[in-house]
C-alpha positions in Angstrom: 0.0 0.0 0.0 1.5 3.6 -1.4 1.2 6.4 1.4 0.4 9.1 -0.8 1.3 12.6 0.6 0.6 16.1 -1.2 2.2 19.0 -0.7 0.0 22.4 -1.8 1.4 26.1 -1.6 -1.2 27.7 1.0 -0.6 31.0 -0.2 -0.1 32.4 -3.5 3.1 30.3 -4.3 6.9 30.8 -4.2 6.3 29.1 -0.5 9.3 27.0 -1.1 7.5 23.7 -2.1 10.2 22.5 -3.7 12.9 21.7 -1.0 10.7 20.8 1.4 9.4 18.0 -0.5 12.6 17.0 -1.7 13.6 16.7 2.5 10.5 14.3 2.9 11.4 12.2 -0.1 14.9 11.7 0.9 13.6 10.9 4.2 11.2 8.4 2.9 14.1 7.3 0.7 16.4 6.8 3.8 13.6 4.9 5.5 13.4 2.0 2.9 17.0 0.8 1.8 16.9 -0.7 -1.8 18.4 -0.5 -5.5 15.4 -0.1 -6.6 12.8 3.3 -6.6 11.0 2.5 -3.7 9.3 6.4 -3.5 7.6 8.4 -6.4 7.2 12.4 -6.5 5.0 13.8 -9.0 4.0 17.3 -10.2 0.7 17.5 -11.0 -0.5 20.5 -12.5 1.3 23.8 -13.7 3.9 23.7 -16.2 6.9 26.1 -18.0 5.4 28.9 -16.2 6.4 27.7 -12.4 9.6 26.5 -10.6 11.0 25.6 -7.6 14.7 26.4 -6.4 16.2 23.5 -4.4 19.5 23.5 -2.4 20.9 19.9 -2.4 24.3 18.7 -1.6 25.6 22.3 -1.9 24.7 22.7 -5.4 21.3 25.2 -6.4 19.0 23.4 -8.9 16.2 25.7 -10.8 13.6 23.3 -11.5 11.1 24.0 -14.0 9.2 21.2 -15.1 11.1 18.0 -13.6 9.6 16.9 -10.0 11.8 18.0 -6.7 12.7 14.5 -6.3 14.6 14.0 -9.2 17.8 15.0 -7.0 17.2 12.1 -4.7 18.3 8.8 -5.5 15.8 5.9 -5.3 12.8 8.0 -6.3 10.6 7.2 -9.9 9.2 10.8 -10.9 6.6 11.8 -12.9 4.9 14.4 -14.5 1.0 14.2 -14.1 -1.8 14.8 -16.7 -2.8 17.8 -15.5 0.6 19.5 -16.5 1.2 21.6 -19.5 4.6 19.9 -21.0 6.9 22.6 -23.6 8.9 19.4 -25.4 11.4 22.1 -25.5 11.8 23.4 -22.5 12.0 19.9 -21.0 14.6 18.7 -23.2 16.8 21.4 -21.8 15.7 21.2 -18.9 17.2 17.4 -18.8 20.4 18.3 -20.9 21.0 20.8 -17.9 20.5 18.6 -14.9 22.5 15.8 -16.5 25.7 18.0 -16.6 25.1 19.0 -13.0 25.4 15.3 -12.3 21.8 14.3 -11.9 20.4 10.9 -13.7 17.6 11.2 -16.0 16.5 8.2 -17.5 13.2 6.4 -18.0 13.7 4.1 -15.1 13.2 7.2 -12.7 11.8 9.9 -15.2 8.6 9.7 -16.6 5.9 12.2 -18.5 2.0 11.3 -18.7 0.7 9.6 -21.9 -2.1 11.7 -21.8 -0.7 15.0 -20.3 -1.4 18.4 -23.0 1.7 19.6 -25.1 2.5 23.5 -25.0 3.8 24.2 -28.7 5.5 27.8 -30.4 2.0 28.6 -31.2 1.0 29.0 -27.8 3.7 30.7 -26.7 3.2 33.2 -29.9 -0.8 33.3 -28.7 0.0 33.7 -25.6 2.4 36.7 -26.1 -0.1 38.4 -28.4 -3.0 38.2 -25.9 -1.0 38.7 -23.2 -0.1 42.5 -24.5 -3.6 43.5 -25.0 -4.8 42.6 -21.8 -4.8 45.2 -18.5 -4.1 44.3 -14.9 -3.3 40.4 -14.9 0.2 39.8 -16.3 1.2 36.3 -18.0 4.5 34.6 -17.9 4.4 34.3 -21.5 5.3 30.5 -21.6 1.7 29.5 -23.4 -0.2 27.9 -20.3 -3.4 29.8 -21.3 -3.6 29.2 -25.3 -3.2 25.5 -23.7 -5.4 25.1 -21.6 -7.8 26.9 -24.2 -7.2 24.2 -26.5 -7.8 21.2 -24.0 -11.0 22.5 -22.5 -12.0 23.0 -26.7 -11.1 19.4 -27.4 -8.3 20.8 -29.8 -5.1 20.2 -27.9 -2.3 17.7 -28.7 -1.5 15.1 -25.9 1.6 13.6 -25.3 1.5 10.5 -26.8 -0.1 11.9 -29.8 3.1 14.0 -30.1 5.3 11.1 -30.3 3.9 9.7 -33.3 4.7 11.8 -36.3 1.0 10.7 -38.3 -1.2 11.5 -35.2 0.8 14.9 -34.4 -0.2 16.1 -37.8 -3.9 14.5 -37.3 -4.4 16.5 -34.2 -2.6 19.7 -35.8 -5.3 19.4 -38.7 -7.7 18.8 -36.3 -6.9 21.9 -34.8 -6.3 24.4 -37.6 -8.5 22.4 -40.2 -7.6 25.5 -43.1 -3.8 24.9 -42.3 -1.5 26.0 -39.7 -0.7 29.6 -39.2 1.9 31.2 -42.4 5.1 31.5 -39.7 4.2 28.1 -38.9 4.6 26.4 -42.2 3.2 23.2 -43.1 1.3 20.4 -40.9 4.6 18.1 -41.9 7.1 21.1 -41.7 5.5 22.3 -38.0 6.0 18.4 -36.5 9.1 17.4 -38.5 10.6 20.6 -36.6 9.9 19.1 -33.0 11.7 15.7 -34.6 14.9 15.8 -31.9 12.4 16.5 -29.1 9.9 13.7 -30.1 13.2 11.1 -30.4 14.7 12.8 -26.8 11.1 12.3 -25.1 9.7 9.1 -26.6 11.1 6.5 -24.1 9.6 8.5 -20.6 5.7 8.5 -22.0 4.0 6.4 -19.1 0.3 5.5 -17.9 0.0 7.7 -15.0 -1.7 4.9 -13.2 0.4 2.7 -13.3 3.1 4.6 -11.4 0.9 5.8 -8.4 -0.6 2.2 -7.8 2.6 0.3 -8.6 2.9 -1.9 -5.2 6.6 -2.1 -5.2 6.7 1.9 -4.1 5.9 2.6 0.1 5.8 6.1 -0.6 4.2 8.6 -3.1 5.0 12.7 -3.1 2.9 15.3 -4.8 4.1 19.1 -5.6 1.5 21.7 -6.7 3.3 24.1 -9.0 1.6 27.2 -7.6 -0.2 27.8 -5.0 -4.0 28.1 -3.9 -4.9 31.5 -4.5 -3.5 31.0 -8.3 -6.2 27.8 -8.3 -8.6 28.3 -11.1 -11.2 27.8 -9.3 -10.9 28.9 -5.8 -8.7 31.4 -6.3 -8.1 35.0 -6.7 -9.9 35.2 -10.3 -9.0 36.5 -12.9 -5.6 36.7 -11.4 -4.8 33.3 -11.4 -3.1 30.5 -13.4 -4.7 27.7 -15.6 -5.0 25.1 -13.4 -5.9 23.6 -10.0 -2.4 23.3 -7.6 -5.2 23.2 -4.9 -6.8 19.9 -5.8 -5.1 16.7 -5.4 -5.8 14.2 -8.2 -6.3 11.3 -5.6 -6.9 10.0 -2.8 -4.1 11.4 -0.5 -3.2 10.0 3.3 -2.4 13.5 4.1 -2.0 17.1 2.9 0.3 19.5 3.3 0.0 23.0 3.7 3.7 24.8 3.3 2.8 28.5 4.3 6.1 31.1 3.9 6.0 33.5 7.1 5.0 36.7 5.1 3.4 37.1 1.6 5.0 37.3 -1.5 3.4 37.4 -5.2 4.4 37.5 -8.4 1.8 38.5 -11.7 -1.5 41.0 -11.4 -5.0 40.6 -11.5 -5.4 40.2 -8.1 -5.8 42.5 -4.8 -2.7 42.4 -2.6 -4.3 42.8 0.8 -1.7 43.6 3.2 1.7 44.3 1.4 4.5 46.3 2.7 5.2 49.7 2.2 7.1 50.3 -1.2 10.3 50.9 0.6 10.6 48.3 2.8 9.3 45.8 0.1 12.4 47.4 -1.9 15.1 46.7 0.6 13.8 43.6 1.1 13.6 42.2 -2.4 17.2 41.5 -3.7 17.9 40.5 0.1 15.6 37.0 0.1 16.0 36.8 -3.5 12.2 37.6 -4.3 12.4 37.3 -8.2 10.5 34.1 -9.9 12.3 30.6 -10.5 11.4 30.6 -13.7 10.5 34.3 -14.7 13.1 36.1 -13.4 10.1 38.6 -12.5 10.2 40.6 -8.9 7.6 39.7 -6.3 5.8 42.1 -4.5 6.0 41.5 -0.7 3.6 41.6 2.3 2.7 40.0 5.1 1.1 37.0 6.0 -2.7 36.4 5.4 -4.3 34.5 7.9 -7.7 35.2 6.6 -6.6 33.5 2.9 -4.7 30.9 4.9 -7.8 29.9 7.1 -9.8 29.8 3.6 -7.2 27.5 2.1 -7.1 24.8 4.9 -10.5 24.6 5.1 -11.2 24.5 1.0 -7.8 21.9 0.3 -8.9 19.7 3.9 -5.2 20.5 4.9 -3.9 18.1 7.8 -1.4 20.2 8.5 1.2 22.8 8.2 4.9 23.0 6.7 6.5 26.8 7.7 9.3 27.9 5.4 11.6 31.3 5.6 11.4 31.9 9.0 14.9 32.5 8.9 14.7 35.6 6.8 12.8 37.3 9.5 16.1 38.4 11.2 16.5 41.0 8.7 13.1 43.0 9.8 15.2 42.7 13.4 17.9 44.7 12.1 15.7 47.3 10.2 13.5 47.7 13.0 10.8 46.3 12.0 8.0 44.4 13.6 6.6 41.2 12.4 2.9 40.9 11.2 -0.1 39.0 10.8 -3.4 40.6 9.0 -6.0 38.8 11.1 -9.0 40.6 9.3 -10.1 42.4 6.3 -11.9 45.8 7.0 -14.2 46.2 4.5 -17.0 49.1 4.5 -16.4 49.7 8.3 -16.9 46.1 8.6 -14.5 43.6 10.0 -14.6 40.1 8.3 -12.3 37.2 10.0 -13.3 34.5 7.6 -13.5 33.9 3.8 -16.8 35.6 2.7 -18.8 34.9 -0.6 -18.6 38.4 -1.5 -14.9 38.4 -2.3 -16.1 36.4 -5.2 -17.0 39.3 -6.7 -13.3 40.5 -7.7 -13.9 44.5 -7.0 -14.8 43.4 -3.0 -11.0 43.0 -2.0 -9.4 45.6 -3.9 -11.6 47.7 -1.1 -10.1 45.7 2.3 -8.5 47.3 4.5 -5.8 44.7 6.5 -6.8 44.1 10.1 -3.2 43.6 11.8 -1.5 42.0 15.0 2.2 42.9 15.3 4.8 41.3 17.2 8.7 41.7 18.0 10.3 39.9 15.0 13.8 37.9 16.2 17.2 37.8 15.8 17.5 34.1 15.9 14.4 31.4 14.4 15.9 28.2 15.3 18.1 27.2 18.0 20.6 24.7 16.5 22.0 23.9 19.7 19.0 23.4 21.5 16.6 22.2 18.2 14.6 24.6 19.0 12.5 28.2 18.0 13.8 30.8 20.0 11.0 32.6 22.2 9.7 35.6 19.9 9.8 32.8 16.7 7.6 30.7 18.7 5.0 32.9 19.9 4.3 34.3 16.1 4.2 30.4 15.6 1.7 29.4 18.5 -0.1 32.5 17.6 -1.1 31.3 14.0 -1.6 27.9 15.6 -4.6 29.1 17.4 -5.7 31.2 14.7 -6.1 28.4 11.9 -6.6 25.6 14.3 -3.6 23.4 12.2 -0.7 22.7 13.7 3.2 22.9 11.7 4.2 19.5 11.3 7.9 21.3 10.5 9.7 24.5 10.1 12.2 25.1 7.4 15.0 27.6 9.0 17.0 27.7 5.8 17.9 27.3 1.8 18.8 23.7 2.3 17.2 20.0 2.0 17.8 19.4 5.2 17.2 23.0 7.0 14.6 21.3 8.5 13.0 21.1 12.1 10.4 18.4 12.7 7.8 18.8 15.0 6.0 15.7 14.0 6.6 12.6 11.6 4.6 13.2 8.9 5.4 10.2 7.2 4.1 8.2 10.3 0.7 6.2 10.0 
């Protein structure tokens, strides 16, 4: 029997996903000696646009579209068919992490037969759409044009992208007077993806068969943004094309990994509770606030316990993973207190919980941020006595009693293993 464990971003992403799943997989990894993959990780939704920076073994790994557990030795990953897979991107993508040392192959890389391909149109369609629209800002990389196209029973799946006759069937299928003049031909268009197809063709797997695959004791799941960027629960229109809040099955637990303030990256969305333009400034460079894969500067605020209580309640989240507490030390030597926004004031009225209202995407934009403050600390963890120091702990205990969740763990740092462990998550 596989215990299945997903981890979800509670907040708006960038929560550091990445390395802590990649701690719990070697973990799990450490737990059941053997030649063979006795763990799988999986991304399941998300694709070129999203990425998660991992710290293993001394080396920093910018992860795009390959699982976190790829780094980890004895681990099977997979790429789910909910992702949006650029051929290209991936293919250089593996070229990359093979000459920092890391294996690829098919016995511990897969992609989903039936996972949607992300082609130069897209990216072109995106682009184009992407300029005329106001307020929500796109990474450019084709999700959307993507997603259009698999929701309108045009897109291309994987598997049909392997094989050269029913690549140029779905192409007709989907521009039935011919592709696009830049384009070229139907044959001209797939013969151009030839290397990629040959590169890809031996990792296309049945999804199913990997997560219910007996001979694994442990199975890992990595959203690729996080819950406010859900489709359909989250900040719309300011979100992505996809759900990174809802598991695609039955999982023993979930995960919430919350980062200690707020951080967000794209528009189309209200803000509720960011810092003051100067302090978000200095702040910026300083804990490396720019996206994994876009490069692009996220604006900075503090942490929502409104949102957060809405997103353990929505994803049934077991409980909670903390990450960048370490980073706190540097509102210490500014000056700064540490917050929490535990209410929205909205029309001289004080809401505490999610409300249906902020449905309606002008209600936020109009909240006011309801705050606590607290002395922010020199020190998070005490390495000598494995512990939070005293101020760390109180902002911990206090969002404890807020959300009702308790943190499983606290990340305290950049690396794998930066890790302290409250409880044993991978416990029955």
């Amino acid at each position: 029997m596989v215990m299945k464990i997903a981890f979800i971003g509670a907040q708006t992403g960038d929560e550091g996903k990445g390395v802590r799943v990649a701690y719990y997989v070697k973990k799990a990894v450490s737990k059941i000696p053997s030649q063979n993959s006795s763990v799988w990780t999986m991304r399941w939704q998300g694709g070129a646009n999203a990425g998660h920076t991992v710290f293993c073994d001394g080396l920093k790994y910018a992860l795009h579209q390959v699982p976190s557990g790829i780094l980890i030795d004895g681990t099977y990953n997979i790429m789910g068919e909910g992702v949006f897979l650029e051929p290209r991107g991936i293919v250089k993508e593996i070229i990359l992490l093979r000459e920092k040392g890391v294996r690829i192959d098919n016995t511990n890389f897969g992609i989903s037969s039936n996972a949607h391909v992300t082609f130069g149109y897209h990216i072109e369609m995106d682009s184009t759409s992407s300029a005329a629209m106001t307020g929500h800002t796109s990474t450019g990389r084709g999700i959307k044009p993507t997603a259009v196209d698999k929701y309108g029973r045009v897109g291309v799946r994987f598997e049909e992208f392997l094989n050269r006759d029913s690549f140029i069937e779905a192409l007709k299928h989907r521009f039935p007077l011919g592709m696009p003049a830049q384009f070229g031909t139907y044959e001209s268009f797939v013969d151009s993806y030839a290397e990629d197809m040959k590169v890809l063709a031996p990792f296309s797997v049945l999804q199913s068969d990997i997560l219910n695959n007996s001979n694994f004791k442990f199975g890992f799941a990595e959203g690729a943004q996080g819950f406010q960027l859900d489709v359909d629960r989250g900040l719309y229109p300011g979100i992505t094309s996809s759900n990174p809040s809802i598991v695609p099955f039955r999982a023993n637990k979930i995960i919430g990994v919350v980062k200690l303030y707020a951080s967000s990256v794209g528009g189309g969305r209200p803000f509720i509770g960011r810092m003051n333009e100067e302090l978000e400034t200095s702040l910026r460079d300083l804990w490396n606030e720019r996206g994994t894969t876009t490069g692009k500067p996220r604006s900075i605020g503090w942490l929502d316990i409104v949102a957060l209580k809405h997103a353990i309640r929505s994803c049934d989240i077991d409980s909670l993973v903390s990450t960048c507490g370490d980073r706190i030390q540097d509102l210490t030597k500014k000056g700064e207190k540490m917050r929490l926004i535990f209410g929205y004031k909205i029309n001289g009225k004080i809401f505490t919980q999610w409300d249906k209202s902020f449905h309606r995407r002008d209600v936020l934009y109009n909240a006011e941020p309801v705050f606590e403050e607290f002395d922010s600390w020199d020190i998070f963890f005490d390495k000598e006595k494995r512990e939070l120091t005293p101020k760390a702990f109180a902002f911990i205990e206090r969002i404890e009693e807020l959300t009702g969740k308790k943190f499983a763990a606290h990340g305290y740092g950049p690396g794998i293993d930066d890790v302290l462990e409250i409880e044993d998550i991978l416990s029955e």
